[in-house]
ROKEPA-606911 format. One record per residue (C-alpha): residue number from 0; residue in three letters; chain; z, y, x. Coordinates in steps of 0.25 Angstrom, whole numbers, always signed. Layout:
N
R   num   residuo   cadena      up   north    east
R   NUM       ALA        A       Z       Y       X
...
//
This chain:
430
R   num   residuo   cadena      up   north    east
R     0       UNK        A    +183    +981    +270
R     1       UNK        A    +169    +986    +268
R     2       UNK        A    +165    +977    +282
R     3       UNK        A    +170    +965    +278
R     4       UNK        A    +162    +967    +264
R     5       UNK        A    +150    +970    +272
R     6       UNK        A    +153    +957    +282
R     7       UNK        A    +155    +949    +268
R     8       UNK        A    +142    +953    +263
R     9       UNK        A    +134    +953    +277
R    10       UNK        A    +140    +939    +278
R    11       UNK        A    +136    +934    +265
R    12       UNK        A    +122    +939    +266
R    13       UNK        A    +122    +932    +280
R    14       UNK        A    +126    +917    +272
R    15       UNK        A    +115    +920    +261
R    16       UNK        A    +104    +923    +272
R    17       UNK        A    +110    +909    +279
R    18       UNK        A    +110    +901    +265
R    19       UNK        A     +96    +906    +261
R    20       UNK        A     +90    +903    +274
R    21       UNK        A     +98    +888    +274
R    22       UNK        A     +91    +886    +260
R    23       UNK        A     +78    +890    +265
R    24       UNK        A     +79    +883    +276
R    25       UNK        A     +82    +870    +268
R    26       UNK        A     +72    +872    +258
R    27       UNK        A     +62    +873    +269
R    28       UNK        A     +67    +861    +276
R    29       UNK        A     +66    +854    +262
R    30       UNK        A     +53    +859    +261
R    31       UNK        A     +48    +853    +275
R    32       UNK        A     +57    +840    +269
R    33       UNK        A     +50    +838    +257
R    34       UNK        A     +35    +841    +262
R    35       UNK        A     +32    +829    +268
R    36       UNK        A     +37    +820    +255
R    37       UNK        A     +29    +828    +246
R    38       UNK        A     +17    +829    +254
R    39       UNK        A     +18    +814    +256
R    40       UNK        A     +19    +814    +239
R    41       UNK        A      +6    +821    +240
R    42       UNK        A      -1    +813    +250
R    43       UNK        A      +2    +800    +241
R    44       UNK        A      -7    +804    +229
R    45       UNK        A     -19    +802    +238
R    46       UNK        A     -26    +816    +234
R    47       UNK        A     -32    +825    +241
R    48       UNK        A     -22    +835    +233
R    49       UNK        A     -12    +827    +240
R    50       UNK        A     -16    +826    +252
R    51       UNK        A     -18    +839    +254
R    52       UNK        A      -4    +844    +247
R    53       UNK        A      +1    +834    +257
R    54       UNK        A      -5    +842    +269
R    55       UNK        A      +1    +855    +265
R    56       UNK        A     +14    +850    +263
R    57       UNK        A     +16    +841    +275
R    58       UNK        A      +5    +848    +284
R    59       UNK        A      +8    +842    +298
R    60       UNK        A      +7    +827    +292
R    61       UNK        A      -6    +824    +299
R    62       UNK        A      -6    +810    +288
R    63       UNK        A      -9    +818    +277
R    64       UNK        A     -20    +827    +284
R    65       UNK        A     -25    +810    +287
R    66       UNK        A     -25    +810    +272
R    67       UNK        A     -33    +820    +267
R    68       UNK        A     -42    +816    +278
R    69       UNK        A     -45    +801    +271
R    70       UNK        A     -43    +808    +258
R    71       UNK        A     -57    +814    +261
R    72       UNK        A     -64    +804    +270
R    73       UNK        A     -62    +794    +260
R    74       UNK        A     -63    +801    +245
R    75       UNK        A     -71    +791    +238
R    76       UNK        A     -76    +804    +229
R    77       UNK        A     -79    +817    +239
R    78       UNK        A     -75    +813    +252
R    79       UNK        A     -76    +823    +262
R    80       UNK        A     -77    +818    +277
R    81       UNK        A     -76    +832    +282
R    82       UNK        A     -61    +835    +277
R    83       UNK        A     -57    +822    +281
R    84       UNK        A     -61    +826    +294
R    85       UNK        A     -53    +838    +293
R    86       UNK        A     -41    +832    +290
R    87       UNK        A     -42    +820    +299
R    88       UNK        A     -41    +832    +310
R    89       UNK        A     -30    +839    +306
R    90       UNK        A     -25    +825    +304
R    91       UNK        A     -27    +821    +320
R    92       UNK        A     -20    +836    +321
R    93       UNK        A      -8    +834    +317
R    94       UNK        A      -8    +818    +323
R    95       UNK        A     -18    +816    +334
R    96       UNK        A     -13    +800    +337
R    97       UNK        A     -17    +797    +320
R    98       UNK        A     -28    +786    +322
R    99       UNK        A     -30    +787    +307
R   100       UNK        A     -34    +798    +307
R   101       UNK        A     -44    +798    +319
R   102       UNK        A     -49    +785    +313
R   103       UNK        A     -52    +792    +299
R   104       UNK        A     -57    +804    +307
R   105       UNK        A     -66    +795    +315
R   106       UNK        A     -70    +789    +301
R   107       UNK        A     -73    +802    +297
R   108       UNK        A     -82    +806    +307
R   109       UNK        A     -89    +793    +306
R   110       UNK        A     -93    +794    +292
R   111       UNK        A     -99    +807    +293
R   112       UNK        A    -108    +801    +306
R   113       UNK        A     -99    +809    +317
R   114       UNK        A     -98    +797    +325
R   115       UNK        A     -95    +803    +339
R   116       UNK        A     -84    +812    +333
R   117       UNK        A     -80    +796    +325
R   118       UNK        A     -80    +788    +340
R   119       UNK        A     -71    +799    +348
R   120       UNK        A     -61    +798    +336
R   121       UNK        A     -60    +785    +337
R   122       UNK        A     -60    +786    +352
R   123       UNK        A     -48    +794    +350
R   124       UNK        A     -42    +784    +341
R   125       UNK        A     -42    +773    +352
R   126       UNK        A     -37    +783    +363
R   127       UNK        A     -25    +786    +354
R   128       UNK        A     -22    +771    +355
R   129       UNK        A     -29    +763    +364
R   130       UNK        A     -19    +750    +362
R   131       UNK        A     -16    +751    +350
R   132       UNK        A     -22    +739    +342
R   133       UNK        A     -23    +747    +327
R   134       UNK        A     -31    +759    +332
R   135       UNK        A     -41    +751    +339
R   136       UNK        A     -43    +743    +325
R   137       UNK        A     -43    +755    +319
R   138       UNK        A     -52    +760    +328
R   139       UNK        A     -62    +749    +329
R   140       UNK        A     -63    +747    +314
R   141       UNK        A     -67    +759    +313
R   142       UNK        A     -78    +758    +322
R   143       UNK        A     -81    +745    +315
R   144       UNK        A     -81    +749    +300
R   145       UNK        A     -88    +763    +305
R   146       UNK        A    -100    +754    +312
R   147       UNK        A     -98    +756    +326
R   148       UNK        A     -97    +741    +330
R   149       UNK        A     -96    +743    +346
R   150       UNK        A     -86    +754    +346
R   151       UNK        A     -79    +743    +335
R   152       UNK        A     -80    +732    +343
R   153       UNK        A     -74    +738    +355
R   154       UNK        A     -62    +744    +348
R   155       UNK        A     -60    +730    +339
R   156       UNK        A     -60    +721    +353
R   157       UNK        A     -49    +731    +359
R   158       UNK        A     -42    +729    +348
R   159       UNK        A     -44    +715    +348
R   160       UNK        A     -39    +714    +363
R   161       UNK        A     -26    +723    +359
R   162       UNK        A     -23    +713    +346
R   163       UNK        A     -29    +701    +349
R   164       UNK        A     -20    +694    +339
R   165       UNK        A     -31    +704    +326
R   166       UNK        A     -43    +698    +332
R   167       UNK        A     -46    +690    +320
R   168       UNK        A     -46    +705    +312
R   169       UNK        A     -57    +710    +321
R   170       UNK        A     -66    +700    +319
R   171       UNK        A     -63    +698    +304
R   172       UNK        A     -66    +715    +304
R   173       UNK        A     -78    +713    +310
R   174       UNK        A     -83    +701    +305
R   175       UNK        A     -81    +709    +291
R   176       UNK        A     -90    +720    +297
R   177       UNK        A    -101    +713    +300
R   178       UNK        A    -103    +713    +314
R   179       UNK        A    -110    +703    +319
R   180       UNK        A    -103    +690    +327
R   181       UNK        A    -111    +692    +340
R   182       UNK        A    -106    +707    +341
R   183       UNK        A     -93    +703    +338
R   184       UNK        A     -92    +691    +348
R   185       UNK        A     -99    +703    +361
R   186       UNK        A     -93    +716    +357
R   187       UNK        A     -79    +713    +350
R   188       UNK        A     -71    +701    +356
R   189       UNK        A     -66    +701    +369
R   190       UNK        A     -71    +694    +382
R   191       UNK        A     -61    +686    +384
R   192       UNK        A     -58    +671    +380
R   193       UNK        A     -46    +675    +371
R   194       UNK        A     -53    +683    +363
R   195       UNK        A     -67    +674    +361
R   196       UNK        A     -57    +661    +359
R   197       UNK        A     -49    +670    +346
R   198       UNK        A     -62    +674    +341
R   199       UNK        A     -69    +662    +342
R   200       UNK        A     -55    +656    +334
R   201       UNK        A     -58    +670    +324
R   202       UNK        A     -71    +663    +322
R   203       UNK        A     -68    +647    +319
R   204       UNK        A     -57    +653    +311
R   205       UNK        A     -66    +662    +302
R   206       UNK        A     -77    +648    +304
R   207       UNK        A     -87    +658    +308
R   208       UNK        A     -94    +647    +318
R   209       UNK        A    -107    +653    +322
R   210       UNK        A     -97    +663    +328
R   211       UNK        A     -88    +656    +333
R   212       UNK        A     -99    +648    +341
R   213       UNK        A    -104    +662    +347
R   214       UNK        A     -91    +666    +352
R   215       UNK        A     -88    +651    +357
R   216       UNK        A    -102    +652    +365
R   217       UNK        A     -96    +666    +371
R   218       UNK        A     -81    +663    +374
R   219       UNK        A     -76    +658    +387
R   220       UNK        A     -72    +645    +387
R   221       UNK        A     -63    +643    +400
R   222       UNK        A     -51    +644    +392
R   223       UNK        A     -55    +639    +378
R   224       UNK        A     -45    +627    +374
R   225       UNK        A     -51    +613    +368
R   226       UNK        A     -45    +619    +352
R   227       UNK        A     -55    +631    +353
R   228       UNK        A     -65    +621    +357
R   229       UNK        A     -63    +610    +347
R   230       UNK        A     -60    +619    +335
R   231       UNK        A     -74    +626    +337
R   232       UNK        A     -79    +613    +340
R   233       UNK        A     -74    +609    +327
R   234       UNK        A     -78    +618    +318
R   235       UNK        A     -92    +614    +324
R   236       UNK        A     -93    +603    +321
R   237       UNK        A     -86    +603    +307
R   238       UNK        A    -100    +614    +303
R   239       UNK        A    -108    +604    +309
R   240       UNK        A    -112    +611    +322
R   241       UNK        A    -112    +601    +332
R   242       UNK        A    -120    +607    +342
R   243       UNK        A    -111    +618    +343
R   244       UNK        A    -100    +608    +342
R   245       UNK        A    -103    +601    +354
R   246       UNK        A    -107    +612    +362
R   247       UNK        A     -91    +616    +361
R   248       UNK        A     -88    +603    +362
R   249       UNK        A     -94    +601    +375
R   250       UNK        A     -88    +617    +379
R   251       UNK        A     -76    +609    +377
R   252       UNK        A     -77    +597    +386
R   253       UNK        A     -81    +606    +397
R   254       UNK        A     -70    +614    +397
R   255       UNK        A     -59    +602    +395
R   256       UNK        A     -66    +592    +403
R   257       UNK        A     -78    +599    +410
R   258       UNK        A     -88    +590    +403
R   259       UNK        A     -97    +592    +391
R   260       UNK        A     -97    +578    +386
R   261       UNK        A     -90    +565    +388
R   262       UNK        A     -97    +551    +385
R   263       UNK        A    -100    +539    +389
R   264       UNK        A    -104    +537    +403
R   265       UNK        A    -117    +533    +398
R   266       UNK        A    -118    +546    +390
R   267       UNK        A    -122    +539    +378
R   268       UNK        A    -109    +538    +370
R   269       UNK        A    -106    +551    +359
R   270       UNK        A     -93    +551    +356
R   271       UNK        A     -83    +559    +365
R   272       UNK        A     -71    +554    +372
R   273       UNK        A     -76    +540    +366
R   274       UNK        A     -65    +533    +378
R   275       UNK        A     -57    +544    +372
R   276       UNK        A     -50    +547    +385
R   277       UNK        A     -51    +562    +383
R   278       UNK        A     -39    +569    +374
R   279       UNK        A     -44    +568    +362
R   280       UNK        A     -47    +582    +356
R   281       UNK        A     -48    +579    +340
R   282       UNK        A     -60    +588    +338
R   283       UNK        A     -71    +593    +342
R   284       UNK        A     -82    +580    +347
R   285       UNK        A     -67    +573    +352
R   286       UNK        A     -60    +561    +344
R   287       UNK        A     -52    +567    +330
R   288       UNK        A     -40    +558    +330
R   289       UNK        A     -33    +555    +317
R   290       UNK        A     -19    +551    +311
R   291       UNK        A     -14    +545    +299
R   292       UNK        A      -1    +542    +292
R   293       UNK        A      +2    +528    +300
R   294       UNK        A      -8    +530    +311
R   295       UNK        A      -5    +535    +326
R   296       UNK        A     -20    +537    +332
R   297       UNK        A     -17    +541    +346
R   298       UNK        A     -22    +539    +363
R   299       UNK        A     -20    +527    +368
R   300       UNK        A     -18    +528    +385
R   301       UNK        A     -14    +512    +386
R   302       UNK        A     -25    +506    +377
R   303       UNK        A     -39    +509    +379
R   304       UNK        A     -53    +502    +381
R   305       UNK        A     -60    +511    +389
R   306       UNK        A     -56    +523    +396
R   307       UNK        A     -41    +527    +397
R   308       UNK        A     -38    +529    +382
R   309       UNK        A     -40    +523    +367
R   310       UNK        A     -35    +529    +354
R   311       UNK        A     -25    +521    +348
R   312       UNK        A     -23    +520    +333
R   313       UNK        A      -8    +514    +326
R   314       UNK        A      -8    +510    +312
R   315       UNK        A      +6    +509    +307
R   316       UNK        A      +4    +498    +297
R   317       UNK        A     +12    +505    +285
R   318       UNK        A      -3    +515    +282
R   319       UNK        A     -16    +513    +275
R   320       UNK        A     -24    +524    +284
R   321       UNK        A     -38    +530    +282
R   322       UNK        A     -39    +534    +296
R   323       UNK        A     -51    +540    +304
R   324       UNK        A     -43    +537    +317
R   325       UNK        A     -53    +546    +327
R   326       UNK        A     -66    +551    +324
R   327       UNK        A     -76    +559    +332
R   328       UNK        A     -87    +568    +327
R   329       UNK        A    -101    +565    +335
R   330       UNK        A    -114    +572    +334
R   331       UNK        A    -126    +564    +333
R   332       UNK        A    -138    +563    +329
R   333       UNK        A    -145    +562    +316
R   334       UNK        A    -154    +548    +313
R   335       UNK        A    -147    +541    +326
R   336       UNK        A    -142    +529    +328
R   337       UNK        A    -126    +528    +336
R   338       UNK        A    -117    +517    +341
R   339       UNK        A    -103    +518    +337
R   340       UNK        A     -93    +510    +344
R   341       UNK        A     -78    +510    +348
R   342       UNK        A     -70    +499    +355
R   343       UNK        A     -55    +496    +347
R   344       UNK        A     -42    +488    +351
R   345       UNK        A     -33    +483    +338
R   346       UNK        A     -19    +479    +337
R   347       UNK        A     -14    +473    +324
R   348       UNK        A     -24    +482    +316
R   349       UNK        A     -20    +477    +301
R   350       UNK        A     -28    +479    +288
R   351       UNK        A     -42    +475    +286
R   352       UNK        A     -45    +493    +286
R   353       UNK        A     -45    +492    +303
R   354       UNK        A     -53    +504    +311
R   355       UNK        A     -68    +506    +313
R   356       UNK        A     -78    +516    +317
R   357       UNK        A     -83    +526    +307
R   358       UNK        A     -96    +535    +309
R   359       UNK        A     -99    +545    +299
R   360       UNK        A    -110    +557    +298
R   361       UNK        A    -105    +573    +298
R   362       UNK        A    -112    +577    +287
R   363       UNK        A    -120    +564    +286
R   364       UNK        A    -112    +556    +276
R   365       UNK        A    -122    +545    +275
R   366       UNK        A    -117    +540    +290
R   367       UNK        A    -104    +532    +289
R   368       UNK        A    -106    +520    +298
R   369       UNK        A     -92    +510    +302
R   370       UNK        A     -90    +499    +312
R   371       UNK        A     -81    +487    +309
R   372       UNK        A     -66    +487    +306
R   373       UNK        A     -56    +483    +316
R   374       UNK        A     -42    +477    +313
R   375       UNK        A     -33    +466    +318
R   376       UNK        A     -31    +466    +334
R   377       UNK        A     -43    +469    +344
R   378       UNK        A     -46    +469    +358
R   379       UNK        A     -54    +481    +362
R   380       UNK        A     -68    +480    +353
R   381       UNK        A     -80    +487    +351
R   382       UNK        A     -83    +491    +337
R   383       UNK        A     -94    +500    +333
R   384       UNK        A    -104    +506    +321
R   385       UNK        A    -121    +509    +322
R   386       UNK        A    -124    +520    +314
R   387       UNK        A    -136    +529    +311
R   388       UNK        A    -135    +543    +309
R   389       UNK        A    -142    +550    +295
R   390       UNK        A    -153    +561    +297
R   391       UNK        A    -142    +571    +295
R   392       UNK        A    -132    +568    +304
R   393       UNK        A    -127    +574    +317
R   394       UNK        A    -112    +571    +318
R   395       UNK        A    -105    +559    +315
R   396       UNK        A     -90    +556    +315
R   397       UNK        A     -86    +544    +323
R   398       UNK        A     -74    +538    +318
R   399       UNK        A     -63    +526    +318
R   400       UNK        A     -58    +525    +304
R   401       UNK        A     -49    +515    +297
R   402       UNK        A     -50    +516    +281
R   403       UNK        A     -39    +515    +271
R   404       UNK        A     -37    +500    +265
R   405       UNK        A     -38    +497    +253
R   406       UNK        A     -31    +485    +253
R   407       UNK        A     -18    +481    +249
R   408       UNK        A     -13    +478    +262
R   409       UNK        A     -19    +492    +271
R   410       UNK        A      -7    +496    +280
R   411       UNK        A     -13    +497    +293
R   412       UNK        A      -6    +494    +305
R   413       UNK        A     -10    +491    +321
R   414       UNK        A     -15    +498    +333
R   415       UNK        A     -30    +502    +337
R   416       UNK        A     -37    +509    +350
R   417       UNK        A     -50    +514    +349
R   418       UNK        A     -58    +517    +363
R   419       UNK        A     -74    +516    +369
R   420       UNK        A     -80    +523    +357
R   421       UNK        A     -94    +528    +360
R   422       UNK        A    -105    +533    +350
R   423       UNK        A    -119    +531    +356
R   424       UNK        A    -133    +533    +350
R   425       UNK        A    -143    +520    +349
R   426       UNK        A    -156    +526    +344
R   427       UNK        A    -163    +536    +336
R   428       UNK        A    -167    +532    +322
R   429       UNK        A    -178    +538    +321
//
């Protein structure tokens, strides 16, 4: 009897030793449980009590150490760079592979003028992730915003060549950071067509033109297609820089056609593609063609004057048009005297409101000089208009118009074929 007491109270010492140690055990593991939250409550008010309560309740979280390190750096009030420092270490402790914290740490070292200590962090950063787009951003911001352009331009044009798509970010970045054009055309973008053609297209899009005339004169242009050609072109001539106009244009022609310019054989007439058996290119120093609600303008391969080609226009008969049918910007030259002529063909052209040559100045308003109207039914004819140019003016726009009626009965209907047109200068007035 005495034994089994002893058993009983042996045994029930033994489940109060197990229960005690389950209840310590638990509260323990509640404890490790409910660190992280409330250290996570701490680090939410921002402090610098809270962050370090958060450290000594979670201390193997290497983001809050992170924290206490920015805490410091960038205290408005009393920084302190040397703390920062000291946490951003421990930081990289517990997590070697953070690239926030290096980059912070490499801040760090730059503002206080350690800049050898600022560059092998930042080499670190890169080594840690050589591919990935993010850190080399990261990476060459921070070069950029610390003043360190080449080590910048280098990281950015990687990036650049692993996101091509986010080109537009660096250039706006360092336009932002007032790094000049030249540097950034020689240092930043990448030798290779692709590259030059989206910057150049960064550039007209962002109507920076003096750039985009820089980087046009450095790209390749084996390659280039006519659009980047005549929307640069165009652009040009819309800011009145016809020299740099022409010089695309001509960049243009050699690499479509292998010549620089097309004319008469006499070389005297200026008007392009004038027998216009050439694609027409609608821009640039080529024909604009237009349409209106009841008029088809289109190439004509059957009926033509000269060459192999006209352009054909069809008025439906049930429309009152004001129609610039094709037009042509031309540079010339200011107090000149030009010859404008084009040959038409008629068929049924009703209305007395038929079509006739139009030239007026670009940014000359006094020059607006028309040739005869022509309607009913015509054989192939020459028609043509003398005009002077003002003082001011050095591009006119060559044009074959028909104006709205007036008159009651203005429905115009009939066929037309324009061809032979030619622009040639007869003297200088002064």
């Amino acid at each position: 009897m005495k034994r089994n007491k002893k058993s009983q109270r042996g045994g029930a010492g033994l489940r109060v030793s197990v229960y005690t140690s389950v209840i310590f055990l638990s509260l323990f593991l509640s404890y490790l449980l409910i660190c992280p939250y409330l250290a996570h409550l701490a680090a939410e008010s921002q402090t610098e009590e809270g962050f370090l309560k958060a450290v000594r309740l979670d201390p193997d979280n290497a983001a809050y150490y992170h924290d206490l390190g920015r805490y410091y750096q960038f205290n408005l009030f009393q920084p302190d760079i040397k703390k920062a420092i000291s946490f951003y270490e421990k930081a990289l402790r517990l997590n070697p592979m953070s690239v926030s914290s290096l980059l912070d740490l490499a801040r760090a070292y730059q503002f206080i003028g350690e800049k050898a200590r600022a560059e092998m962090v930042m080499g670190n950063v890169v080594k840690l992730n050589p591919m990935d787009p993010q850190t080399i951003w990261d990476v060459g911001v921070f070069y950029v915003v610390e003043g360190m352009p080449l080590q910048g331009m280098e990281s950015l044009k990687r990036y650049i060549e692993l996101d091509p798509e986010k080109q537009s970010e660096v250039y706006d970045l360092c336009y932002k950071m007032g790094i000049t054009p030249e540097y950034i055309l020689y240092n930043l973008v990448p030798h290779s067509f692709r590259f030059y053609r989206d910057y150049l297209g960064y550039l007209m899009d962002s109507n920076m033109l003096d750039n985009a005339v820089m980087a046009y004169k450095r790209m390749p242009k084996d390659g280039m297609n006519k659009d980047i050609f005549l929307r640069l072109c165009n652009l040009l001539i819309a800011k009145g820089r016809y020299d740099d106009a022409m010089d695309v244009w001509k960049d243009l022609l050699k690499t479509i056609r292998g010549k620089t310019r097309l004319a008469n054989p006499d070389g005297r007439n200026l008007i392009y593609n004038g027998d216009l058996d050439y694609d027409i290119m609608n821009g640039g120093f080529d024909w604009r063609l237009r349409k209106a609600e009841g008029v088809d303008v289109y190439v004509d391969n059957d009926i033509y004057m000269a060459g192999t080609r006209s352009i054909g226009i069809t008025f439906d008969g049930e429309h009152n048009p004001d129609i610039t049918v094709m037009k042509q910007i031309v540079v010339v030259k200011p107090q000149t005297r030009y010859m404008l002529k084009a040959h038409i063909k008629t068929d049924g052209l009703t209305t007395s409101n038929g079509l006739f040559l139009e030239v007026t100045g670009i940014g000359c308003n006094s020059l607006d000089a028309r040739s005869e109207v022509v309607t009913g039914t015509n054989l192939w004819k020459e028609i043509g208009v003398e005009f002077s140019t003002p003082d001011d003016c050095k591009a006119v726009v060559v044009a074959v118009r028909r104006q709205r009626s007036l008159r009651f009965d203005n429905k115009i209907g009939g066929n037309a074929w324009i061809d032979g047109i030619s622009l040639t200068q007869t003297d200088d007035r002064g």
